[in-house]
LUMMARNU-529416 format. One line per field, with one value per atom (N, C-alpha, C, CB): residue number from 1; residue in three letters; atom name; z, x, y negated. Coordinates in steps of 0.1 Angstrom, whole numbers, m for minus. Last residue first. Glycine has a CB too. Layout:
! LUMMARNU-529416
num	(NUM, ...)
residuo	(ALA, ...)
atomo	(CA, ...)
c3	(Z, ...)
c1	(X, ...)
c2	(Y, ...)
END
This chain:
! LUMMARNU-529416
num	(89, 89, 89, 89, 88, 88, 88, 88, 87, 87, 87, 87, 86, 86, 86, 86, 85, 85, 85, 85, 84, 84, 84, 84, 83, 83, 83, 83, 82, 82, 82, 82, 81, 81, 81, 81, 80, 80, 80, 80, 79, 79, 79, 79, 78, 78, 78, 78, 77, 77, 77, 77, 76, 76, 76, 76, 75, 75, 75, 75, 74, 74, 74, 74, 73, 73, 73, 73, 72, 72, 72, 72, 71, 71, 71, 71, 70, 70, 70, 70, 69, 69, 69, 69, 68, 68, 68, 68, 67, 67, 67, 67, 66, 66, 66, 66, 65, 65, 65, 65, 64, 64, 64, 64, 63, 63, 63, 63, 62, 62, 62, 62, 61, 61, 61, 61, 60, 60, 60, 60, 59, 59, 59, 59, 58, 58, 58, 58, 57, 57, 57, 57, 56, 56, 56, 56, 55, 55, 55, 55, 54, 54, 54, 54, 53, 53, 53, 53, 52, 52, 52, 52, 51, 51, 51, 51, 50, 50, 50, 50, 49, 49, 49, 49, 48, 48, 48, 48, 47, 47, 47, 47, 46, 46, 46, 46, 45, 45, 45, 45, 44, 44, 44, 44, 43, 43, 43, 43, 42, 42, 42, 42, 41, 41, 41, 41, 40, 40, 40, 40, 39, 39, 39, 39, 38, 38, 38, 38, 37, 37, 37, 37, 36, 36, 36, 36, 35, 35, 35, 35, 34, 34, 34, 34, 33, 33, 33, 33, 32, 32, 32, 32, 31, 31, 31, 31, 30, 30, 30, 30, 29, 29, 29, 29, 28, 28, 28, 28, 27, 27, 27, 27, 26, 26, 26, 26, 25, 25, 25, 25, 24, 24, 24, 24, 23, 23, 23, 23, 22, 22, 22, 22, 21, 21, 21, 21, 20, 20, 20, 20, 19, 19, 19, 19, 18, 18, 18, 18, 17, 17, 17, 17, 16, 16, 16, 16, 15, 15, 15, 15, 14, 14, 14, 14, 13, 13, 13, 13, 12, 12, 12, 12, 11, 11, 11, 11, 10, 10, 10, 10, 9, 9, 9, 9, 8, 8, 8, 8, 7, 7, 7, 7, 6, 6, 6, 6, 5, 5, 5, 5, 4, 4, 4, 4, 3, 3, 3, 3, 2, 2, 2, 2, 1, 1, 1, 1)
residuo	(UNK, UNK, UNK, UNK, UNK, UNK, UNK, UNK, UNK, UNK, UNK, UNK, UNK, UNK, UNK, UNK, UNK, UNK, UNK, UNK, UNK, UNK, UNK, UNK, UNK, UNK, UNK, UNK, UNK, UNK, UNK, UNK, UNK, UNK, UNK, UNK, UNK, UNK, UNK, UNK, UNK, UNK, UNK, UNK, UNK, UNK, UNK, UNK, UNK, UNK, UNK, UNK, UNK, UNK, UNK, UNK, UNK, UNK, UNK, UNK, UNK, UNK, UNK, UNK, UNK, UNK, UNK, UNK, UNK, UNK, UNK, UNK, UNK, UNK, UNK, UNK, UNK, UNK, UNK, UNK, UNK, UNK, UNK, UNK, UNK, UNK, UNK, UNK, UNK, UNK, UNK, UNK, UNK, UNK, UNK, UNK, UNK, UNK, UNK, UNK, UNK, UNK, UNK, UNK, UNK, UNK, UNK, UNK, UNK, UNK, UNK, UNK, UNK, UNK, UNK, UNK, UNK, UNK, UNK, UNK, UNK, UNK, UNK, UNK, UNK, UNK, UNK, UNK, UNK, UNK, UNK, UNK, UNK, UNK, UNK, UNK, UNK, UNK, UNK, UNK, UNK, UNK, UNK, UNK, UNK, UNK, UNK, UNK, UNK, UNK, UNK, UNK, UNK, UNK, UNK, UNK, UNK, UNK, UNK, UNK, UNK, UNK, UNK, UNK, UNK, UNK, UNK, UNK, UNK, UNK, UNK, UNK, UNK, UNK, UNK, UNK, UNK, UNK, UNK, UNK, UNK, UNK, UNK, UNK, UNK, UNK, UNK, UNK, UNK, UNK, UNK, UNK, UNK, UNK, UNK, UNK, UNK, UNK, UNK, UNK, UNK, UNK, UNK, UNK, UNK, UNK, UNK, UNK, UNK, UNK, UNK, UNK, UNK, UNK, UNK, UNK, UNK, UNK, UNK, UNK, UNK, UNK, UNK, UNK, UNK, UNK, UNK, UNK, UNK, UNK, UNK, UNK, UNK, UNK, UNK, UNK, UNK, UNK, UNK, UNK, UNK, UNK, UNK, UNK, UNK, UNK, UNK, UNK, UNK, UNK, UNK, UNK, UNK, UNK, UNK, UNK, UNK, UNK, UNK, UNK, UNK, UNK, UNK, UNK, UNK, UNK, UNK, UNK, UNK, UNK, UNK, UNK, UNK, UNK, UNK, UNK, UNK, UNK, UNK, UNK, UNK, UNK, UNK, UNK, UNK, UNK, UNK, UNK, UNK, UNK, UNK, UNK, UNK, UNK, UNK, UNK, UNK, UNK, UNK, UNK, UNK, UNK, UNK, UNK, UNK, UNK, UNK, UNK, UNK, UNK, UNK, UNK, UNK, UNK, UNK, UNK, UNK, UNK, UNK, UNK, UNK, UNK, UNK, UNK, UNK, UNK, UNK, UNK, UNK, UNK, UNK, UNK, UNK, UNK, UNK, UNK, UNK, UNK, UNK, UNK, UNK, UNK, UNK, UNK, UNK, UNK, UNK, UNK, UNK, UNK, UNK, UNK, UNK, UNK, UNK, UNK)
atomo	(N, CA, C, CB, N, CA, C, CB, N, CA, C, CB, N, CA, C, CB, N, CA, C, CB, N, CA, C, CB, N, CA, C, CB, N, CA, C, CB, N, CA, C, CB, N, CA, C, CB, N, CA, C, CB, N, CA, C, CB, N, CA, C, CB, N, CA, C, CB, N, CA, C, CB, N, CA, C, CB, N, CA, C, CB, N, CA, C, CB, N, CA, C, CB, N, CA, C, CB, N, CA, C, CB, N, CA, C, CB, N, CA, C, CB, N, CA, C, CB, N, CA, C, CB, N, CA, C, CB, N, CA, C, CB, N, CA, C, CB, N, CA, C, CB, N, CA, C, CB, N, CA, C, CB, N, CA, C, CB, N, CA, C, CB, N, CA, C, CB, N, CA, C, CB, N, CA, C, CB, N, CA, C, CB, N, CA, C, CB, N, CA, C, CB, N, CA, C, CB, N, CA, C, CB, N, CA, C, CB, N, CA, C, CB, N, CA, C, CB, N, CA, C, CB, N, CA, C, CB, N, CA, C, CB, N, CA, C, CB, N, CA, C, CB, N, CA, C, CB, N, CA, C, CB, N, CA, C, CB, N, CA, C, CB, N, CA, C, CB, N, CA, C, CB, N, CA, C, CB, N, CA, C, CB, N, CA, C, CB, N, CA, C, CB, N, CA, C, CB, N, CA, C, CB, N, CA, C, CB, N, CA, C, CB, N, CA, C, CB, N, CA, C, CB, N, CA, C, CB, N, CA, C, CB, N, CA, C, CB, N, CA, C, CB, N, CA, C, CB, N, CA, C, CB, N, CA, C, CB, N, CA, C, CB, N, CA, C, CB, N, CA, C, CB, N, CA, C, CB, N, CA, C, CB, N, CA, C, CB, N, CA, C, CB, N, CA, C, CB, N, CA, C, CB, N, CA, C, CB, N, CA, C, CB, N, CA, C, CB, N, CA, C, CB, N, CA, C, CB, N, CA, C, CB, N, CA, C, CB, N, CA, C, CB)
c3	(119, 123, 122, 136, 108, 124, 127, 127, 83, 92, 105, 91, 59, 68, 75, 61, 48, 44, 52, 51, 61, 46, 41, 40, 88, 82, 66, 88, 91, 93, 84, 113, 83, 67, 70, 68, 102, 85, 75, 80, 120, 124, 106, 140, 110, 113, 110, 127, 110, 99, 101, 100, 139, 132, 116, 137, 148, 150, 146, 155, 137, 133, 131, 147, 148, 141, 129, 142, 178, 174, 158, 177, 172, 176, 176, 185, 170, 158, 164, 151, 192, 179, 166, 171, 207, 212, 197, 227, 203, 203, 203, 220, 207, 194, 195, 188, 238, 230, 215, 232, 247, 251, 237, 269, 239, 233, 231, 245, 257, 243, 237, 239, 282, 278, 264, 289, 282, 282, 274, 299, 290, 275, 268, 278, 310, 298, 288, 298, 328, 324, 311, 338, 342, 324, 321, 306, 359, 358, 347, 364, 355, 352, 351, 347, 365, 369, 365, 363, 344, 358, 365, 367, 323, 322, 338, 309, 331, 333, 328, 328, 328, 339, 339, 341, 304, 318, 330, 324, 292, 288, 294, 278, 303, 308, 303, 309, 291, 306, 312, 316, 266, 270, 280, 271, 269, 263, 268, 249, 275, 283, 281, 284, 250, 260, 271, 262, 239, 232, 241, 220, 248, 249, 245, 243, 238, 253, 252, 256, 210, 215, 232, 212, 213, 206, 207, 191, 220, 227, 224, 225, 200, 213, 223, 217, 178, 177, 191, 171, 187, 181, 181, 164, 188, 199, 195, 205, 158, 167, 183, 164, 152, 146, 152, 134, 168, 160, 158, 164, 192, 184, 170, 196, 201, 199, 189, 196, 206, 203, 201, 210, 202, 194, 194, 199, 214, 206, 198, 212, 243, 234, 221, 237, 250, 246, 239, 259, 248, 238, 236, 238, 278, 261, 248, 255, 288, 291, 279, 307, 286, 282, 280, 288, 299, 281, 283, 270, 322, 316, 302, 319, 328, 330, 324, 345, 323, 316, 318, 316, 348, 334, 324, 330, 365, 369, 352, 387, 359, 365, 361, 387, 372, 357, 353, 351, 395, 388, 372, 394, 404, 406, 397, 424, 396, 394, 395, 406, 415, 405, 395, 406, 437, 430, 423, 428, 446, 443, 436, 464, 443, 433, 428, 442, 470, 460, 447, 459)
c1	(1413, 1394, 1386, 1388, 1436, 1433, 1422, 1433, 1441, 1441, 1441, 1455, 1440, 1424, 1426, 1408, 1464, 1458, 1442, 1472, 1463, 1463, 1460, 1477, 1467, 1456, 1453, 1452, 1492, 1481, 1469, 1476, 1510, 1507, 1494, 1520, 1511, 1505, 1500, 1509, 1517, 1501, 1498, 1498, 1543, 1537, 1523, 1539, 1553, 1557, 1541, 1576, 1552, 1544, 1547, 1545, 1568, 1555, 1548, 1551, 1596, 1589, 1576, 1590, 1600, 1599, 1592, 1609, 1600, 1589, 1587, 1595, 1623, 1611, 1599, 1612, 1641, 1636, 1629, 1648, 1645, 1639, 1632, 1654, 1651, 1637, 1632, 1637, 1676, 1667, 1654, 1669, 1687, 1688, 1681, 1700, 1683, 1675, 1678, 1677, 1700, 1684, 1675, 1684, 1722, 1721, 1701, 1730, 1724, 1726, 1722, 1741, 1722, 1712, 1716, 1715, 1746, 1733, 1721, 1728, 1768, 1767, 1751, 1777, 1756, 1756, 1758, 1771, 1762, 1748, 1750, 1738, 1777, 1781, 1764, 1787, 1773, 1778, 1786, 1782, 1764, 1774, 1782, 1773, 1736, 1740, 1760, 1729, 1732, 1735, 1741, 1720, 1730, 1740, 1743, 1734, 1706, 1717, 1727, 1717, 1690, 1690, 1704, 1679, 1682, 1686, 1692, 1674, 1676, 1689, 1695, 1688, 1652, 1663, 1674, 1664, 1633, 1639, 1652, 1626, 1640, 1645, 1651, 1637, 1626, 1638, 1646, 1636, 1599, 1606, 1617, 1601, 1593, 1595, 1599, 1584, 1589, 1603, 1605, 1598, 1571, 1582, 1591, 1583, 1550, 1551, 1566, 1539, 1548, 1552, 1556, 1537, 1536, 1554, 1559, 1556, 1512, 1523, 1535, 1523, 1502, 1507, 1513, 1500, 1507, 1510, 1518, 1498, 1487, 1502, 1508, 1502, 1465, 1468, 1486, 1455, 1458, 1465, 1463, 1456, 1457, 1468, 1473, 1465, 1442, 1437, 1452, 1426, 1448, 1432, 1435, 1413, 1477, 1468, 1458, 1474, 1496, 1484, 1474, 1482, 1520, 1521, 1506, 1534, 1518, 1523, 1519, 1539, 1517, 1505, 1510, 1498, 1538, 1525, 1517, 1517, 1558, 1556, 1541, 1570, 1550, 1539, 1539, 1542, 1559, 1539, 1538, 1532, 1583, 1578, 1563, 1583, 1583, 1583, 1577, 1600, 1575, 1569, 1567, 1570, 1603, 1592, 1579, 1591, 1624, 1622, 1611, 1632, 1615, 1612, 1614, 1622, 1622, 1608, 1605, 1611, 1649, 1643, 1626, 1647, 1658, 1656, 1653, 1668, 1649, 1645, 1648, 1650, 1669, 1656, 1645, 1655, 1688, 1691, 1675, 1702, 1685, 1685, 1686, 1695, 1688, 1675, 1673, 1672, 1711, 1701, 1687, 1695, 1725, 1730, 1716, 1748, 1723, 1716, 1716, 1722)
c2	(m1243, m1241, m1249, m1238, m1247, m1252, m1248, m1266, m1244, m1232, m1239, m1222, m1261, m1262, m1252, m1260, m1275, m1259, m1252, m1248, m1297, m1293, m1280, m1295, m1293, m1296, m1299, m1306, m1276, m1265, m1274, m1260, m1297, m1282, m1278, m1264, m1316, m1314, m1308, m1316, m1298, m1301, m1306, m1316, m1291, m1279, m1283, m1274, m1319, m1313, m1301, m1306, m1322, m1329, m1327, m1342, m1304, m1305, m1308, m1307, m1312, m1295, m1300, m1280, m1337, m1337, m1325, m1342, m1329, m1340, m1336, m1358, m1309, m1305, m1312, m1302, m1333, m1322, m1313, m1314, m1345, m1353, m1341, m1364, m1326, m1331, m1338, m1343, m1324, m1308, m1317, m1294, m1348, m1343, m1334, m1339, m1347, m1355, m1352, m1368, m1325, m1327, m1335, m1338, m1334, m1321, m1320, m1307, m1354, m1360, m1348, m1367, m1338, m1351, m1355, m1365, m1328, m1317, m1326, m1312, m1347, m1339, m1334, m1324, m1356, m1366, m1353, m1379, m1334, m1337, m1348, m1344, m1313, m1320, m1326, m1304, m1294, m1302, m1313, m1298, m1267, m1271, m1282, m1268, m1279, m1269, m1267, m1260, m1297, m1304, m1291, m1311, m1283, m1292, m1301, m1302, m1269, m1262, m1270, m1250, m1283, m1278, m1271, m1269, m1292, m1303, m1298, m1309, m1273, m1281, m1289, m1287, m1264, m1260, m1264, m1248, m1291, m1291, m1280, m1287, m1278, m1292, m1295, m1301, m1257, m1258, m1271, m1257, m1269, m1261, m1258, m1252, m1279, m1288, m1280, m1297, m1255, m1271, m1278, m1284, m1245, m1240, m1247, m1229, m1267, m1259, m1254, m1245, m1260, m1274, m1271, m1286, m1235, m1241, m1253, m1240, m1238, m1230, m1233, m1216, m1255, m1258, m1252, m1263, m1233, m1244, m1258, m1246, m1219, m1212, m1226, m1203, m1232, m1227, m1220, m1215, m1235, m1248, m1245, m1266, m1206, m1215, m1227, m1218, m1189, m1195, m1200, m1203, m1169, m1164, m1174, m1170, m1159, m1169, m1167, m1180, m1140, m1138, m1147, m1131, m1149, m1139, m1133, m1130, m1174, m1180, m1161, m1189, m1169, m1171, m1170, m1184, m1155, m1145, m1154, m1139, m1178, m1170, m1155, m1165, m1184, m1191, m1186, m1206, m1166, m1170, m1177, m1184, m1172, m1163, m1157, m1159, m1197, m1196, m1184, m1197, m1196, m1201, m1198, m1209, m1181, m1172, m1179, m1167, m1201, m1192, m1181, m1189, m1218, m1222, m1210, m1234, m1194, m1202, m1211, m1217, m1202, m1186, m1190, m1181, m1230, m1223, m1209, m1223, m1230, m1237, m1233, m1249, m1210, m1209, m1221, m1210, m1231, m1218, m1216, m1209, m1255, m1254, m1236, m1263, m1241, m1246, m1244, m1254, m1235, m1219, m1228, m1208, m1257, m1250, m1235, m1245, m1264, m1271, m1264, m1285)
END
């Protein structure tokens, strides 16, 4: 059960890496944007993943959700500035 999980986190870190491409070539600002929302939430899931993997999931899950409030919180900081500043297109 142990190679799943494992493979399961192999497989999430090759997503991020797909998004940080976007994230360094995105044509426009609210594609930079939802790549980074993408990777937060891929962060998450491997915070899941590897607290079960080690067997400490309560811990991983309280770590999960403090990372998640402040990434809600970045995003919607971020989508403010871009439409105040009219860099969304």
């Amino acid at each position: 059960m142990s190679d799943v999980f494992i493979a399961a986190g192999v497989a999430t870190a090759a997503l991020m890496a797909g998004l940080l491409l976007r994230i360094l070539r995105g044509p426009t600002a609210f594609d930079r944007l939802v790549a980074f929302n993408g990777i937060n939430t891929q962060a998450i899931l491997l915070l899941l993943l590897i607290g079960h993997h080690a067997e400490r999931p309560e811990l991983f899950i309280d770590i999960a959700y403090g990372y998640a409030a402040l990434s809600l919180v970045g995003s919607i900081t971020a989508a403010k500035y871009l439409k105040r500043t009219d860099a969304v297109g």
